[in-house]
C-alpha positions as CSV (number, residue, x, y, z in Angstrom):
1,X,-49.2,53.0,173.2
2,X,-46.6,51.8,170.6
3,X,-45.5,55.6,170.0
4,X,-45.2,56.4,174.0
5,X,-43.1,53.6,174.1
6,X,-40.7,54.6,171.2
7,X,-40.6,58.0,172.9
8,X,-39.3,56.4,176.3
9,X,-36.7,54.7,174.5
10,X,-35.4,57.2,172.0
11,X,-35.4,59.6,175.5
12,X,-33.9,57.3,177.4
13,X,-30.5,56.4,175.5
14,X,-30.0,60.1,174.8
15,X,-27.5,62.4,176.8
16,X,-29.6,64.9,178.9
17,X,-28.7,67.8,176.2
18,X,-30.8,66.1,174.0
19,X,-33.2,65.3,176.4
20,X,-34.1,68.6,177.1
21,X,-34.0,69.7,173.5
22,X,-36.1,67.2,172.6
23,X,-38.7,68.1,175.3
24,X,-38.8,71.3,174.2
25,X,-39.1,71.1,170.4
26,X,-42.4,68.5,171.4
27,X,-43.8,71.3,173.7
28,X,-42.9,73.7,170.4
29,X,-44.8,71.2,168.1
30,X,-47.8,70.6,170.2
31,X,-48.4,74.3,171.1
32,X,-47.2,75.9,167.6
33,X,-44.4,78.3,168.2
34,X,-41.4,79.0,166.4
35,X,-38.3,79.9,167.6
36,X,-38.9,83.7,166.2
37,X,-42.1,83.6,168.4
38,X,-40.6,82.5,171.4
39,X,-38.1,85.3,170.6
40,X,-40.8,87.8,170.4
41,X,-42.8,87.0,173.4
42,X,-39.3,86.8,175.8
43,X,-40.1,89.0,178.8
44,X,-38.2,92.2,178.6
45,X,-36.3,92.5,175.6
46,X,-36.8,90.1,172.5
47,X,-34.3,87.3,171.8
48,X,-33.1,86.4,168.6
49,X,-34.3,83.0,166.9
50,X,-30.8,81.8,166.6
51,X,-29.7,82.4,170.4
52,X,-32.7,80.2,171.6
53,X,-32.5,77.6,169.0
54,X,-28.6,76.9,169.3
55,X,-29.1,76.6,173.5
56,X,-32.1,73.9,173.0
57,X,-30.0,72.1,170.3
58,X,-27.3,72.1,173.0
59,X,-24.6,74.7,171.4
60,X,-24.4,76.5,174.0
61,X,-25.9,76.7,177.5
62,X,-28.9,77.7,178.4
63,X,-29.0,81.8,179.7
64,X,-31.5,82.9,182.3
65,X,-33.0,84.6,179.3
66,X,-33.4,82.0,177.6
67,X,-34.7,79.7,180.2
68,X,-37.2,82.7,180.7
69,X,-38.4,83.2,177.5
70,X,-38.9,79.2,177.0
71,X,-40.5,79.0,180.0
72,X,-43.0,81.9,179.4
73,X,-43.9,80.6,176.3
74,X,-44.2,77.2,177.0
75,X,-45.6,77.8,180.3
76,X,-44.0,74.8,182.1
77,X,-41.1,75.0,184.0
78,X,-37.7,73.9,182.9
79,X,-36.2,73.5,185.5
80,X,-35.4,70.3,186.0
81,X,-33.7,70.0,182.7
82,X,-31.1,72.8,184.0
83,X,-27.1,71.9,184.7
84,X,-26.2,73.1,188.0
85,X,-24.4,76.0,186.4
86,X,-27.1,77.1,184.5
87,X,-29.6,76.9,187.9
88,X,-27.0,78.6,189.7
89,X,-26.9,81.4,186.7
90,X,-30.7,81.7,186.9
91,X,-30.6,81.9,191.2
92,X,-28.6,84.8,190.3
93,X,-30.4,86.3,188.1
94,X,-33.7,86.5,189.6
95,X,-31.7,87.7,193.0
C-alpha cells in the first residue's frame, strides 16, 4: 500500500502535463510497448517514435493521431487527460 500511496502523491503535486505522461509511460511499462511499437501499430499510417514520445513528455500537444495511436495500443481511453484544444482537435477529426 506504501507504493500506491507514493504514486498518489508524486501524481498529485504534478502539473497535468505530467500527469498524463506519467499515466501513459505506467500503461507503457505494464503492457510492454515502446514508443516505436506504438508507432507501428498507429491506425492508418505509422507514427514516428519521436512525435509520440515528445507529445507524452509534454513538448508538444497531443495530435488526434497521436491520441489514436496511444489509445489503440493502450486500449484505454485518454480522454480525460485531453486540453480542451486538443479534444476539440480530435471532435474534428473524427467528424
Amino acid at each position: 500500500m506504501k507504493g500506491l500511496e507514493i504514486i498518489v502523491a508524486f501524481l498529485a503535486k504534478a502539473s497535468a502535463v505530467q500527469r498524463r505522461g506519467a499515466y501513459v509511460r505506467m500503461l507503457m511499462q505494464h503492457k510492454r510497448l515502446t514508443f516505436d511499437e506504438i508507432g507501428r501499430r498507429a491506425p492508418g499510417t505509422a507514427l514516428s517514435k519521436w512525435l509520440i514520445s515528445s507529445a507524452v513528455s509534454g513538448e508538444r500537444p497531443w495530435s488526434p493521431r497521436v491520441v489514436l495511436a496511444l489509445e489503440s495500443a493502450l486500449a484505454v481511453s485518454l480522454r480525460a487527460f485531453l486540453t480542451p484544444e486538443e479534444a476539440a482537435k480530435l471532435r474534428a477529426h473524427k467528424a
